[in-house]
Structures are given as structure tokens and as C-alpha cells.
N, C-alpha and C positions, 0 to 999 in steps of 0.2 A: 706568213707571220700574222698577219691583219686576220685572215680567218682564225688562227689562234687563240687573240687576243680577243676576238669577237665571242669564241666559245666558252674561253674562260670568264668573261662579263656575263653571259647568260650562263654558266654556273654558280658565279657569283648569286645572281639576281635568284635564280631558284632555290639557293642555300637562302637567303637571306626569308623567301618567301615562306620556306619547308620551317625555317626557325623561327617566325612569327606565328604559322601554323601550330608550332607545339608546343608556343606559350598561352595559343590559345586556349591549346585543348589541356595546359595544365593546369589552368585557370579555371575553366567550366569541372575539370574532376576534384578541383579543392571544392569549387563552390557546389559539386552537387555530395563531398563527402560532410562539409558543413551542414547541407540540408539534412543527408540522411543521421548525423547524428541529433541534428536536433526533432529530426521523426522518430528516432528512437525515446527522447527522453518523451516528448508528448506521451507516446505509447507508453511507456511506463507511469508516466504520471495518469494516464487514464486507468491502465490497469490496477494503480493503486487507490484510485478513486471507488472503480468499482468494488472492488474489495473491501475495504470498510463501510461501503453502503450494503453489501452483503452481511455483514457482521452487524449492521444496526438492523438489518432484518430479522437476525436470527433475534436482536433484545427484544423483538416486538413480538415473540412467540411467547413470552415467559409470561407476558398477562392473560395469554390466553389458558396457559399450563395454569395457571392458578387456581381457578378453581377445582379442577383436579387435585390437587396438590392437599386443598382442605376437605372436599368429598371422600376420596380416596386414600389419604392417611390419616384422616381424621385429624387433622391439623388444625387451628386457630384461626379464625376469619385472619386475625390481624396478621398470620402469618401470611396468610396467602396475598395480603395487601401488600403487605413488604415484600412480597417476594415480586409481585407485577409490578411495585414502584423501581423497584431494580430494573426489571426490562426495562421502563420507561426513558429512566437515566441513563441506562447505558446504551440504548437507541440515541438517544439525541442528542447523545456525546459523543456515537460514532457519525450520523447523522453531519452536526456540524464540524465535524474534522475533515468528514467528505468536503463537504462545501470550501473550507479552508483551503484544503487542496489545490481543489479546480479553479480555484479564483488565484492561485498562484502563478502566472507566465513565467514559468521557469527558462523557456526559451529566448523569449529578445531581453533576457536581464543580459549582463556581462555573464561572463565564467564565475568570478571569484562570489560576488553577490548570489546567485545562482544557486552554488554549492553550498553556500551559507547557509538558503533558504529550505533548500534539500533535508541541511543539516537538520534546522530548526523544526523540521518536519517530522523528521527521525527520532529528535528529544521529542515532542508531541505525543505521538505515538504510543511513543511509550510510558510515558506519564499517565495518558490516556489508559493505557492496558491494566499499570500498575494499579491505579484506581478502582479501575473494573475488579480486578482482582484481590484487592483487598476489603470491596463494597461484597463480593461472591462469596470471599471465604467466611465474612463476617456473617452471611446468612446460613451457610453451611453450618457453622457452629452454632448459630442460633438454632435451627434445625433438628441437631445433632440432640441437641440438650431437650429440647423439644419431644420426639422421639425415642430419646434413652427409654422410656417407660414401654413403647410398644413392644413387637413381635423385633425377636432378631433377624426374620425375613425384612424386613422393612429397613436395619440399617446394613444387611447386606447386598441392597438393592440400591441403598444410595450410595455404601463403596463403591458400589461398579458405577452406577454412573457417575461417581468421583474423576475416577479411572479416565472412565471413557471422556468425559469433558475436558481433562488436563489434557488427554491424548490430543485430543482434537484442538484445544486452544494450542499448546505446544507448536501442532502443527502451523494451526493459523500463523501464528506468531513467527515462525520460520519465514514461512512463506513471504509475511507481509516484510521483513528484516530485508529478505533478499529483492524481491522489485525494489524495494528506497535504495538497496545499494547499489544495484543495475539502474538504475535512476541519476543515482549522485554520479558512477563512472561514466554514463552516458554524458552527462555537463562537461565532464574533466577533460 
């Protein structure tokens, strides 16, 4: 009986040890599933950093398009001024939203705060776009009125790149929607 009572004290004592053991090890897999969620938002927040530094690159091509723009269609100095002050603006409106970004620790805030700031990112964004977009179209139609008088090769050449730019901003604009919101559920 004493041998018994001996075997069942050292099963005791190994249960108790195996049960400490798997608090431990459910302890280290919350804290490394905390980590890898918060590697995930960094990663998205980087990706979306990158991304709009991408797209304030592309503003800094438009001063270079420009005198082209008045060479080549015979356009108005002042057009092509306006049109390189656009890149300009909208370089270092994506330019500082980057920055914005990156100076945000979206990981050691709380959750709730966090998501907030995600949010406020998101309205930014797009504010930002709206902008752009309506500073674009406003030169488009400048442009367009501009132009009326030339060759109809000339405004069927800025159709398409109409086309082709909405195409491509479109896309951007997907794109950058969906990292902020792989971003935001990565916080939640």
C-alpha cells in the first residue's frame, strides 16, 4: 500500500509539474502571438509608408514633364508652370503624410487608441487623394480649354492618358485602401 501511495504522490507531483509546464508554454505562445501581430501591423505600416513615398515620387516627375508639355503641345509657359506646381504640391503632400505615418507607433499604443489613429490615417488619406484630385482635374480642364483649338490627335492623346491615369490611380487607391485596412485588423 505505501508503495501505492508513493506512486500516486509521484504522479501527483508530475501532473502538477506537466500542468505548470503547459501554462508555460501557453503563456510564451500568447506572447509570441502578440508579437507576431504587432510585426504584422509594423509591416503594414511600413508598407504603407512606402507607398505613398512612391506616389510622391511619381509628383516629382510632373516638373519634369513640363516642359515637354509646353515644347511639345505647344502649350503656355504658365501652363506648364502650373502644371510642375502640381507635381510639387502633390509630392509634399504625399511626402509629409509619409512622414506622418512613420512617426506614428501604432504598436505600444493600447488597441482602442491605436485603431483610432489607424482610422485617422485612413480619413487623411483620403483627404489627401481628394485634393490631389481635384487640384488634377482642375488642370485637366484647364488643359482641355487650352487645347480645344489644336489637332484632335492631341485631345485624343490626352483621353487616353486620361484613361490610363484614372486606371492606374484607381488602382493605387485600392491598393493603398486595402494595406490601412489589413493594418487596422492587424491592431484589432
Amino acid at each position: 500500500m505505501n508503495e501505492y501511495l508513493d506512486n500516486l504522490d509521484n504522479f501527483k507531483k508530475l501532473w502538477q509539474e506537466q500542468q505548470a509546464r503547459l501554462n508555460e508554454l501557453e503563456e510564451t505562445n500568447r506572447e509570441l502571438c502578440r508579437r507576431l501581430e504587432s510585426s504584422k501591423t509594423s509591416t503594414y505600416q511600413s508598407r504603407l509608408v512606402s507607398s505613398v513615398r512612391r506616389q510622391a515620387f511619381t509628383g516629382l516627375l510632373l516638373p519634369i514633364i513640363a516642359p515637354t508639355i509646353c515644347t511639345v503641345l505647344n502649350m503656355p509657359t504658365w501652363y506648364g508652370l502650373l502644371y510642375a506646381l502640381f507635381g510639387c504640391i502633390a509630392a509634399i503632400a504625399q511626402f509629409l503624410f509619409g512622414n506622418y505615418i512613420k512617426a506614428k507607433d501604432l504598436v505600444s499604443l493600447p488597441v482602442a487608441e491605436a485603431v483610432q489613429r489607424a482610422i485617422h490615417i485612413k480619413k487623411t488619406s483620403l483627404c489627401i487623394e481628394t485634393v490631389i484630385i481635384i487640384l488634377a482635374t482642375a488642370l485637366l480642364v484647364i488643359g482641355a480649354y487650352i487645347i480645344v483649338d489644336h489637332s484632335p490627335h492631341i485631345i485624343i492623346g490626352a483621353s487616353i492618358g486620361l484613361v490610363g491615369g484614372l486606371t492606374v490611380g484607381i488602382y493605387r487607391r485600392m491598393k493603398l485602401c486595402r494595406i490601412i485596412k489589413n493594418m487596422i485588423d492587424s491592431i484589432k
